[in-house]
C-alpha positions in Angstrom: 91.4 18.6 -54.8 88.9 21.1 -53.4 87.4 22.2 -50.6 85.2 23.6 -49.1 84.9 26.8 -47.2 82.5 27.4 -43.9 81.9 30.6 -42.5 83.3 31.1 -38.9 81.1 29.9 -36.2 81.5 33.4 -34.6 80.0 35.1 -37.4 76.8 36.8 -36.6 75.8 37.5 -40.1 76.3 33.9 -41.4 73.8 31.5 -40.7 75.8 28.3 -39.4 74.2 25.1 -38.0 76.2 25.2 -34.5 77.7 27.9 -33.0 79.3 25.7 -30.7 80.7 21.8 -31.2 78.1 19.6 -29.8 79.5 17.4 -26.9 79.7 13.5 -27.7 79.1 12.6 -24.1 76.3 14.8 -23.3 74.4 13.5 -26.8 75.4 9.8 -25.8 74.4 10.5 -22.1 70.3 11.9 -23.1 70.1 9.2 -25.6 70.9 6.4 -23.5 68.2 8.0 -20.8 65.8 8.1 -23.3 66.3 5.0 -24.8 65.7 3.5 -21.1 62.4 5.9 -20.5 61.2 5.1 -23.6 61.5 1.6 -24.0 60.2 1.4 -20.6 56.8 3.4 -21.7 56.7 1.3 -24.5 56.5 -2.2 -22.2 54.2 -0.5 -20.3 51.9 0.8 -23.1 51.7 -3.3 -24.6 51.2 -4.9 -21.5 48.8 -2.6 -20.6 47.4 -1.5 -23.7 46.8 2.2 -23.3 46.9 3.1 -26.4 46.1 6.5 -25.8 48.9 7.2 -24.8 50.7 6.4 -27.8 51.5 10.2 -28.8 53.7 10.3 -25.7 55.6 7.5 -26.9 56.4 8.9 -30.2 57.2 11.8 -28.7 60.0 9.8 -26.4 61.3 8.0 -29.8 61.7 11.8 -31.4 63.6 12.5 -28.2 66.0 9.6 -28.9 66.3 10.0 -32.4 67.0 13.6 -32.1 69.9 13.1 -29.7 71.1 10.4 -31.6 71.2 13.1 -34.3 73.1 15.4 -32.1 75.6 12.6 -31.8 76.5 11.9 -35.2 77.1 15.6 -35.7 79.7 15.8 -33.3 81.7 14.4 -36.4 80.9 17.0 -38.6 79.5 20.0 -37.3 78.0 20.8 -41.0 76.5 17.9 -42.4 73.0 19.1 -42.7 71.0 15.8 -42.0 71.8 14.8 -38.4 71.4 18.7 -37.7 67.8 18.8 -39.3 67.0 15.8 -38.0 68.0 16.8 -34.0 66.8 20.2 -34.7 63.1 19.2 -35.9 62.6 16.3 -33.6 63.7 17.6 -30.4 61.6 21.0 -31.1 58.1 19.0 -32.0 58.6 16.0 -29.4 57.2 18.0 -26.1 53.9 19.0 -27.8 53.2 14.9 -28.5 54.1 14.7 -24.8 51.5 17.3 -24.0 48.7 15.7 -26.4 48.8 12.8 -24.2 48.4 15.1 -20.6 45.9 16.7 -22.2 44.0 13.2 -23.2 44.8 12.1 -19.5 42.5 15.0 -18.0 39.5 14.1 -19.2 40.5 10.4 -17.9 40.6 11.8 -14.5 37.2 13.9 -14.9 35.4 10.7 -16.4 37.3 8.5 -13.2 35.9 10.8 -10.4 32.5 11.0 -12.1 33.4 14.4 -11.7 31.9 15.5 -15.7 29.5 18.6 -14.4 32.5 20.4 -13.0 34.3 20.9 -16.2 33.9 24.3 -17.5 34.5 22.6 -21.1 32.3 19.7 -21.5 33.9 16.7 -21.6 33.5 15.6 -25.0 34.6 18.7 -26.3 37.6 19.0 -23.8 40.6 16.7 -25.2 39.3 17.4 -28.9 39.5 21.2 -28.5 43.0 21.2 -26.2 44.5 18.8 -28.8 43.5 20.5 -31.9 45.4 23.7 -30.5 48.3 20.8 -30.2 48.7 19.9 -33.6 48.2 23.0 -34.5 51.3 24.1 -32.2 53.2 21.1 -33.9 52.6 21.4 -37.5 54.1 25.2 -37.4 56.9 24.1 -35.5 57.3 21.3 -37.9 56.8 23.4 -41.1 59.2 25.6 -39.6 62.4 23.5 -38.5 62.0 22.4 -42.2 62.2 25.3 -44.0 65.2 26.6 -42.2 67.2 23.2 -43.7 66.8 25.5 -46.7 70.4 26.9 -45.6 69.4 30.5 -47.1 69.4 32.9 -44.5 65.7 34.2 -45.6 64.4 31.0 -45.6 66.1 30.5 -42.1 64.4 33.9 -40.9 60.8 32.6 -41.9 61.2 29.3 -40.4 62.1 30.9 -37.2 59.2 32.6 -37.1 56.9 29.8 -37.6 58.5 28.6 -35.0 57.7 30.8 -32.4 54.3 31.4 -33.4 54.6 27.7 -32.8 55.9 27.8 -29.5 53.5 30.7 -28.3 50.5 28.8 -29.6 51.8 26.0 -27.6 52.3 28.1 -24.5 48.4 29.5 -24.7 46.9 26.8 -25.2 49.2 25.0 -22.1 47.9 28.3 -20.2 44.4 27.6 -20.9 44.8 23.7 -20.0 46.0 24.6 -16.5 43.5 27.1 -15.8 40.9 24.7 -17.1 42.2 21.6 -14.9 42.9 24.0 -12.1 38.7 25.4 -12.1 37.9 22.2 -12.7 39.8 20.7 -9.1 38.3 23.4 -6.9 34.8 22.7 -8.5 34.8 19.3 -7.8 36.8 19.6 -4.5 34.2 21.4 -3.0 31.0 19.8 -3.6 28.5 18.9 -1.4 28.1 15.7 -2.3 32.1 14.6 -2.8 32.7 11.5 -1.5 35.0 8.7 -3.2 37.1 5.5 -1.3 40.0 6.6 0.0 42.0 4.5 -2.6 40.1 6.2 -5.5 40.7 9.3 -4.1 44.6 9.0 -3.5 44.6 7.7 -7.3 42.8 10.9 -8.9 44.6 13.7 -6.8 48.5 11.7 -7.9 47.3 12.0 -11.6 46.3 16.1 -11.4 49.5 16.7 -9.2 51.4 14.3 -12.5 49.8 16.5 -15.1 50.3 19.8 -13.0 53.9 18.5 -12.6 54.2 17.8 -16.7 52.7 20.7 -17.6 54.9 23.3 -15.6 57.9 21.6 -16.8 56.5 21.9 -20.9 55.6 24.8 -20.2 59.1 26.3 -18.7 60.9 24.4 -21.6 58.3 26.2 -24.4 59.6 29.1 -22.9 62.9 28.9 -23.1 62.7 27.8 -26.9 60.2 30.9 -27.0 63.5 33.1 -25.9 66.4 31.3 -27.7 64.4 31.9 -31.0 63.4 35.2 -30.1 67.4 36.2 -29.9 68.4 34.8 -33.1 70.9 32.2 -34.8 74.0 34.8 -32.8 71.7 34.3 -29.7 73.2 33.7 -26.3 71.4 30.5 -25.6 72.3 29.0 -28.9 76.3 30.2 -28.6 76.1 27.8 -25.1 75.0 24.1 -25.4 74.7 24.0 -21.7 71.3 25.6 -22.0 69.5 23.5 -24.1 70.7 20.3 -21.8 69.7 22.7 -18.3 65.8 24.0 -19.8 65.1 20.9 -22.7 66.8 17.7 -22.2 67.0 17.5 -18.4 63.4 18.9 -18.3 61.6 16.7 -20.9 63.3 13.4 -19.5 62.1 14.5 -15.7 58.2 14.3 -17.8 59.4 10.8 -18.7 60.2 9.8 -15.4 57.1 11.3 -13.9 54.5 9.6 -16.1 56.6 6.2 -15.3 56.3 6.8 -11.7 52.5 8.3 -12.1 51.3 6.6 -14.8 48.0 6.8 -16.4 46.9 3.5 -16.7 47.0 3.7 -13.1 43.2 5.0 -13.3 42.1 2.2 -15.4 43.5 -0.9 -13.4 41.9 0.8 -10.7 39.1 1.7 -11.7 36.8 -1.4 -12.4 37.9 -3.1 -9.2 36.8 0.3 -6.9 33.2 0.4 -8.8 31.5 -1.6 -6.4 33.4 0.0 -3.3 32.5 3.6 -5.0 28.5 2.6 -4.9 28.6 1.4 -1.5 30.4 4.6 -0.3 27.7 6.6 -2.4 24.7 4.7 -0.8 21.5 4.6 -2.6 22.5 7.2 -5.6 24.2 6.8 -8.9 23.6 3.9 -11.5 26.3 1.6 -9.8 24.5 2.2 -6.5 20.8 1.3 -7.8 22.8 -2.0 -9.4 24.6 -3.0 -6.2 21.0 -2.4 -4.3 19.3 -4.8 -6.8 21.0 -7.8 -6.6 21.9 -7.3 -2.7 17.5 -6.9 -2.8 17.5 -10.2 -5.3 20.4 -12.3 -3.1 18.0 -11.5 0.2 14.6 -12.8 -1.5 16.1 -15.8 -2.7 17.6 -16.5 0.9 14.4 -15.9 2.3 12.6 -18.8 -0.3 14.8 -21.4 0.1 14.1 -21.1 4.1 10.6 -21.1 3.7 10.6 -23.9 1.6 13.0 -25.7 4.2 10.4 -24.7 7.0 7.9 -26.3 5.1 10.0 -29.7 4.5 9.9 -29.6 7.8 
């Protein structure tokens, strides 16, 4: 009968898949959270339809999947399909979560009227920021994938597709902020700013949401940016502890936010303030004008039917 030999987990010039053995009741613990989280996202999406946000959804599923992965290899620390599987999916799943904060910017811009203000036009904005995205995603993709090669060349390559990956992620997460941040003050301080109090509550919760998300993506990218920078014998990826502190606690804390400041929130909203936001306007702006007309039409016919009554009389 024969067998077969693994390198020790302790040696730095073997590539290995663990360097540690994965906990069973931390991978059970993250995958039951984000089977909740998720599956609550995913009512919400339905009954709501916002199908825009659908990316963030998937990216909630990878996170499942992927710590369902991490569970099943608590059997056998080298069976290479669970690893690849927790390895790919938990590295690609927060830029999906970022495609949809970037996609809920230009929401809030198009909710507060607010379009002039944006130093990026607005039908340019979410194209060009989730371009970069995918971008981020398909090297960090391409590279989880080719380190399943198990040759520690391949491995090397892969690893650097993945930070490029992770930096592009970063720069482009950099620019978003700055973008959304010029784009606040702009509108902020106009002359002319006025919105109902409920519509402006609703706005400033979603920027303080996507400020939230993003500053917790963005600490996470880092980290991966450093555990890959240190190597397969790295420090981080000798301690499990650190990918549950800066990745799983961190991207299930996005999940909770966005269920607690969702999106659709804007939408539900939004029709039922129109007529509120035209009054508070006065005489400017299309919904304005509208609300002006028919008040205008409502008043002449009032005034006909009580001359014609006069008349009767």
């Amino acid at each position: 009968m024969s067998t077969t030999t693994h390198p020790s987990l302790n040696d730095p010039t073997a590539w290995v898949p663990y360097r540690y053995h994965p906990s069973l009741a931390a991978a059970v613990i993250f995958l039951i959270a984000f089977v909740i989280a998720t599956g609550w996202h995913a009512v919400i999406l339905f009954r709501r339809r916002t199908w825009y946000y659908t990316p963030f959804l998937i990216g909630g599923i990878f996170e499942l999947i992927g710590y369902c992965g991490r569970a099943v290899s608590t059997g056998d620390i080298w069976q290479l399909g669970p690893f690849i599987i927790q390895s790919i999916l938990l590295l690609v799943a927060p830029a999906l979560f970022a495609a949809s904060i970037y996609i809920v910017l230009g929401r809030i811009i198009r909710f507060t009227g607010g379009e002039v203000y944006s130093i990026i036009p607005l039908k340019w904005l979410t194209k060009a920021f989730v371009a970069g995205d995918v971008l981020a995603f398909l090297c960090q993709m391409g590279g989880g994938g080719i380190q399943a090669a198990q040759s520690s060349q391949m491995f090397s390559l892969g690893e650097k597709l993945i930070i490029v990956g992770l930096f592009l992620q970063v720069f482009f997460f950099g620019i978003f902020i700055t973008v959304a941040t010029v784009w606040r003050v702009r509108f902020t301080r106009q002359s002319s700013y006025q919105l109902t109090a409920k519509r402006d509550t609703l706005w400033r919760r979603q920027m303080w949401a996507l400020y939230g998300g993003s500053g917790l993506i963005m600490v996470r990218s880092i980290f991966r940016i450093v555990e890959y920078l240190m190597g397969n014998d790295g420090y981080t990826l000798r301690h499990e502890y650190f990918l549950y502190i800066f990745d799983a606690v961190l991207m299930f804390l996005v999940m909770l936010l966005f269920l607690w400041i969702h999106p659709s929130q804007l939408t539900i909203f939004g029709t039922a303030e129109d007529t509120s936001v035209a009054m508070e306007r006065g005489s400017t702006g299309p919904n304005a004008q509208g609300y002006q007309s028919v008040r205008h039409s409502v008043g002449s016919a009032d005034k006909s039917l009580l001359g014609r009554f006069m008349a009767g009389r």
